[in-house]
C-alpha positions in Angstrom: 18.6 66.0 70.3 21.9 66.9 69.0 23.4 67.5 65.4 25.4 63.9 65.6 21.4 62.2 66.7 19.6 63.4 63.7 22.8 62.7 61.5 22.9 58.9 62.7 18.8 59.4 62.1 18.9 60.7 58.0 21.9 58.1 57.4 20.0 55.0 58.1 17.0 55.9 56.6 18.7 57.1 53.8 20.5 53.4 53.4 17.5 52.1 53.8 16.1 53.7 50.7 19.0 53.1 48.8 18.5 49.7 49.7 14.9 49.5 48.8 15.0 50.8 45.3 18.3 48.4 44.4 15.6 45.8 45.6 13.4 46.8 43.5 15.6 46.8 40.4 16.8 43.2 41.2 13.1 42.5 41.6 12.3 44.1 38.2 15.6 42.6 36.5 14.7 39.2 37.3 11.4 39.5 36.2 12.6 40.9 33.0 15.3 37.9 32.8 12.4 35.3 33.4 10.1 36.9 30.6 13.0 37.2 28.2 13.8 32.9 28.9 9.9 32.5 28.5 10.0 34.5 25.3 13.7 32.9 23.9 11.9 29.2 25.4 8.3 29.8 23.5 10.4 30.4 20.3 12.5 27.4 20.6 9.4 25.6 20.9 7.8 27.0 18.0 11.0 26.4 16.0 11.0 22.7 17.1 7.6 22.2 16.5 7.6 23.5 13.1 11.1 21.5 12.5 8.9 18.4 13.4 6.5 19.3 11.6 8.6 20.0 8.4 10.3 16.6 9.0 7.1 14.5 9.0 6.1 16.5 6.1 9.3 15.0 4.3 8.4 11.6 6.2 5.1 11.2 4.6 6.3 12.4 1.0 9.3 9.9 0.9 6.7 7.0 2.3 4.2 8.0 -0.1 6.7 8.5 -3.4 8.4 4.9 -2.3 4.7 3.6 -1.7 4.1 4.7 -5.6 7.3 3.2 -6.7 6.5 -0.6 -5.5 3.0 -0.3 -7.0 4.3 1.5 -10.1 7.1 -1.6 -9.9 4.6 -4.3 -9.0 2.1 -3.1 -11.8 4.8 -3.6 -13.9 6.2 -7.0 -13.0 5.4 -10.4 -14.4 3.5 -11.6 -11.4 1.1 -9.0 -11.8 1.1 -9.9 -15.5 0.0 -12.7 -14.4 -2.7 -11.8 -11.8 -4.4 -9.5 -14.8 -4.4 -12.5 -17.7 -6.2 -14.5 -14.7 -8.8 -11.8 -14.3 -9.3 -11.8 -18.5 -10.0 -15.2 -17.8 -12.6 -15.2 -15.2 -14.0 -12.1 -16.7 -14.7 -14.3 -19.9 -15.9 -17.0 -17.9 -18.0 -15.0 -15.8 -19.6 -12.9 -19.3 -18.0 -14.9 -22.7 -18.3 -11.8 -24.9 -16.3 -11.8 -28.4 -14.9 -9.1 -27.1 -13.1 -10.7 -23.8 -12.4 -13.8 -25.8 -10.1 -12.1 -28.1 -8.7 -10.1 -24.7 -7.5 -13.6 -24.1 -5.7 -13.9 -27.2 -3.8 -11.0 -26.1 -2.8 -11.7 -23.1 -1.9 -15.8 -23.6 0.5 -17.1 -26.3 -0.6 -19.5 -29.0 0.8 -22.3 -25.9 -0.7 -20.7 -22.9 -4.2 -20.4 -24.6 -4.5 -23.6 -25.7 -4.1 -24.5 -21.8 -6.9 -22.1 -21.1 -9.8 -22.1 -24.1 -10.9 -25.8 -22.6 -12.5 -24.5 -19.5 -13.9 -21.4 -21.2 -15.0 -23.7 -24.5 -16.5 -26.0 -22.1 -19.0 -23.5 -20.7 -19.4 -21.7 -24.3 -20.4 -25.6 -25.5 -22.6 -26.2 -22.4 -24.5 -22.8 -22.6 -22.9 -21.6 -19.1 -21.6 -18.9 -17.0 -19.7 -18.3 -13.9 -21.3 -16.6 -11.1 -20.4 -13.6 -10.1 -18.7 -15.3 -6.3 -16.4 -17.5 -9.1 -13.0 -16.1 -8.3 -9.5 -17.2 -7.4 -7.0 -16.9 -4.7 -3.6 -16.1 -6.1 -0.3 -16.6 -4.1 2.6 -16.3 -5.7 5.3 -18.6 -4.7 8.8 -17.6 -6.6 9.5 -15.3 -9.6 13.0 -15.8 -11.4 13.8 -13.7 -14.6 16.3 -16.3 -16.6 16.6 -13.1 -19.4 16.0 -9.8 -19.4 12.3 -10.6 -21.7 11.7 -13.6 -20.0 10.5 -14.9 -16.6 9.2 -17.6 -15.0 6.4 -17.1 -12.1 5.0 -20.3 -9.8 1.3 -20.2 -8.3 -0.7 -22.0 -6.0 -4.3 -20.7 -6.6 -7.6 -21.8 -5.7 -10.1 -21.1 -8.1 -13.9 -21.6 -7.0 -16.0 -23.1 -10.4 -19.9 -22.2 -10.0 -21.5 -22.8 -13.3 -24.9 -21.2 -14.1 -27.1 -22.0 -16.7 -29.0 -19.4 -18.5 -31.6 -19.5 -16.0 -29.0 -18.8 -13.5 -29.3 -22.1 -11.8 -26.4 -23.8 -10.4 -25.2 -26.8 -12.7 -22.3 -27.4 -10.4 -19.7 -26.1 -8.1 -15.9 -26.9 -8.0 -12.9 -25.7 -6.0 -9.8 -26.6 -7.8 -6.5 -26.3 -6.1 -3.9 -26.4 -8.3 0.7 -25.3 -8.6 1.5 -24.1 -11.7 4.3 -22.6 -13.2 3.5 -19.5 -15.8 6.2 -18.8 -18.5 6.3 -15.5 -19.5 7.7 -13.4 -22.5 8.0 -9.8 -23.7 7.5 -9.0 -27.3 6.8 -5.5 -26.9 5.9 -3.4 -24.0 3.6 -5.6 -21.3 4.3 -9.2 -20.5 2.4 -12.3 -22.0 1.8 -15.7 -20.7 3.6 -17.2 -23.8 3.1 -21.1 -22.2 1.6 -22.6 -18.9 3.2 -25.7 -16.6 0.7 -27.5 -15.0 1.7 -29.3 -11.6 -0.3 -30.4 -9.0 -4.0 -30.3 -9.3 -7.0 -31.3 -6.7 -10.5 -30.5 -7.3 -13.7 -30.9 -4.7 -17.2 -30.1 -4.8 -18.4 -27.0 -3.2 -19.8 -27.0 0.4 -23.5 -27.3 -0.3 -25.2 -23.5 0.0 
């Protein structure tokens, strides 16, 4: 073999080396590359996530603080004024106590009560009660506000009327539906039923237990 054989021998072999280890180092930079995207991809992930989660964090406190405002408003307003003088009424109904007598007082004007005591002074007379499933169905139908301390709320209810006696035995059982129209004023802080406009008014026996 001559000197020009084994030079066209170590050339070759040595490209092919050469090209072997730049093989290699593509190999190993891409590898590199794709762990460096999975890396820079996991922490845009992580950043979304807690971006999402950050923003339904700040969802859920804006829906909760609104939430509290309409309750804190509708605690406030004159149809829930309303809906707790109808509750002192049933609650003196239900238990006539000196004690939830004169909570009517407070929450009806001199008007307003005298459209109330009659159903409450007919039980008081008759030595009876309201069972405990008495109750009423409130909806309330428009609310206008004709002055800043005044305002004007119209019901349709339907109140369910079963008198006990002392024994607790049924004397009889009415549902009464009825429109009204509750006129409302604000002396001080909290609203009061200052006068009550009767309307329309139907009353049935109750379905027999």
């Amino acid at each position: 073999m001559g000197p020009s054989m084994a030079m066209s021998t170590v050339v070759p072999a040595w490209m092919t080396l050469i090209a072997l280890l730049l093989l290699v180092a593509v190999v190993l930079w891409a590898n590199q590359r794709d762990q460096a995207l999975q890396v820079s991809e996991a922490r845009v992930g992580q950043a979304e996530a807690r971006a999402a989660t950050a923003e339904a964090a700040v969802t859920a406190q804006a829906e909760m603080q609104a939430a509290t405002a309409t309750a804190l408003a509708y605690t406030s307003s004159p149809a829930a004024a309303v809906d707790r003088s109808l509750s002192l009424v049933l609650a003196a109904e239900r238990e006539p106590t000196d004690q939830r007598l004169r909570a009517l007082s407070d929450a009806f004007g001199p008007s307003a009560l005298s459209v109330v005591r009659p159903e409450v002074e007919h039980l008081l007379s008759g030595g009876l009660h309201l069972a405990d499933d008495s109750g009423y169905d409130l909806n309330v139908v428009t609310t206008t506000s004709p002055g800043p301390d005044e305002a004007q709320v119209q019901t349709r209810e339907r109140w369910t009327y079963d008198e006990r006696g002392a024994d607790d035995h049924r004397a009889r059982c009415l549902i009464e539906t009825s429109e009204q129209t509750y006129i409302l004023q604000k002396p001080g802080v909290d609203w009061q039923v200052a006068d009550i406009q009767l309307g329309s008014s139907t009353r049935a026996d109750c379905p027999s237990p």
